[in-house]
C-alpha positions as a printed NumPy array, in Angstrom:
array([[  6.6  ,  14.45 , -10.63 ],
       [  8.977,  12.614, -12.991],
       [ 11.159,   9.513, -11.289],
       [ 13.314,   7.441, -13.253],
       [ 13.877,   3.898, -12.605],
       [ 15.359,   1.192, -14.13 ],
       [ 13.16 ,  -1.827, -14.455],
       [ 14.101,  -5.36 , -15.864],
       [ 13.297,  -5.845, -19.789],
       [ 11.011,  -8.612, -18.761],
       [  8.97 ,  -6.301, -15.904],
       [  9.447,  -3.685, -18.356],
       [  6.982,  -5.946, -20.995],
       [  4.493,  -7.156, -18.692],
       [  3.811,  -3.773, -17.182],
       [  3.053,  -2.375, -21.083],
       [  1.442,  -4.788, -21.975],
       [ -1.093,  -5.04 , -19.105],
       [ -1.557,  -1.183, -19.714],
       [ -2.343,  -1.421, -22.836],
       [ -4.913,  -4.26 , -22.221],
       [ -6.455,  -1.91 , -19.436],
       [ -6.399,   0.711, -21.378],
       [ -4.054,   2.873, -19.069],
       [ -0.94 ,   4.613, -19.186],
       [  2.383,   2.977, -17.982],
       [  2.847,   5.964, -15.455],
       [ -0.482,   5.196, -13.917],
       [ -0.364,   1.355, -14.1  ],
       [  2.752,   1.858, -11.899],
       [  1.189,   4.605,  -9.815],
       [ -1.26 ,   2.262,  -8.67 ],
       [  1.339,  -0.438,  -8.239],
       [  3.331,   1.642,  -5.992],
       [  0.19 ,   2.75 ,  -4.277],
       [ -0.81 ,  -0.405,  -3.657],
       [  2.823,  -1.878,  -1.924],
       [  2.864,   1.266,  -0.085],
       [ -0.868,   0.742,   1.296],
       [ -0.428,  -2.95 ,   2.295],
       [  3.17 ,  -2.339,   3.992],
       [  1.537,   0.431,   6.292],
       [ -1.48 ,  -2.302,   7.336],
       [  1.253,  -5.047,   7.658],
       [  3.175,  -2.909,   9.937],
       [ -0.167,  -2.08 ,  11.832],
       [ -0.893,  -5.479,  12.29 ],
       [  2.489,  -6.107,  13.769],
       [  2.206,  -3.225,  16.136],
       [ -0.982,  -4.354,  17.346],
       [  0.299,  -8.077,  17.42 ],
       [  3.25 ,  -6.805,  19.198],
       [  1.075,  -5.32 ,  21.859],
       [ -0.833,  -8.953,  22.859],
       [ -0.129,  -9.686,  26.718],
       [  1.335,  -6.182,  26.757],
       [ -0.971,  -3.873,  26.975],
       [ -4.065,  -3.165,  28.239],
       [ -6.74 ,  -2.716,  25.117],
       [ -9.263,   0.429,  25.622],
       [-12.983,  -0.138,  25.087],
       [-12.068,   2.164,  21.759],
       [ -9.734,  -0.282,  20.282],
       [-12.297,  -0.299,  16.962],
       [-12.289,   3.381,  16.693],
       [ -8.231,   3.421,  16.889],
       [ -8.145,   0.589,  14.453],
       [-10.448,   2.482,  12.303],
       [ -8.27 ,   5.651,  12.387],
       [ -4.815,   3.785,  11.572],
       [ -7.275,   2.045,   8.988],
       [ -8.356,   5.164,   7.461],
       [ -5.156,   7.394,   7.847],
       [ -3.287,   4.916,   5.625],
       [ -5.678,   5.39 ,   2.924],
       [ -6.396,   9.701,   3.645],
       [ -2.456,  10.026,   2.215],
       [ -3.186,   9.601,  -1.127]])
């Protein structure tokens, strides 16, 4: 899929020039990059549900096997 954004110059230069010393294309430097900030919002909101749910809630005896899931359905989306 083509997106266009505009980036500034500065951004623009770093994100070149650390492809070009990974040996990567721009689009897939930023792929990751977007990847990545997507990935860590989803476990940031996670933990903030489950921190939300201290003194709440009652916590199953399968509270590592749901933490697991939300774990691993963050990552199964891409």
């Amino acid at each position: 899929m083509r997106i266009t954004a505009n980036i500034p110059d500065n951004i623009g230069r770093v994100v070149k020039t650390f492809a070009d010393n990974e040996k990567k294309s721009v689009s897939s430097v930023i792929t990751d990059a977007v990847r990545n900030y997507i990935v860590l919002k989803k476990k940031k909101e996670s933990g903030m549900k489950v921190l939300g749910l201290i003194g709440k809630a009652h916590v199953s005896k399968d509270v590592h096997k749901d933490i697991e899931t939300m774990r691993t359905e963050s990552h199964d989306r891409y």
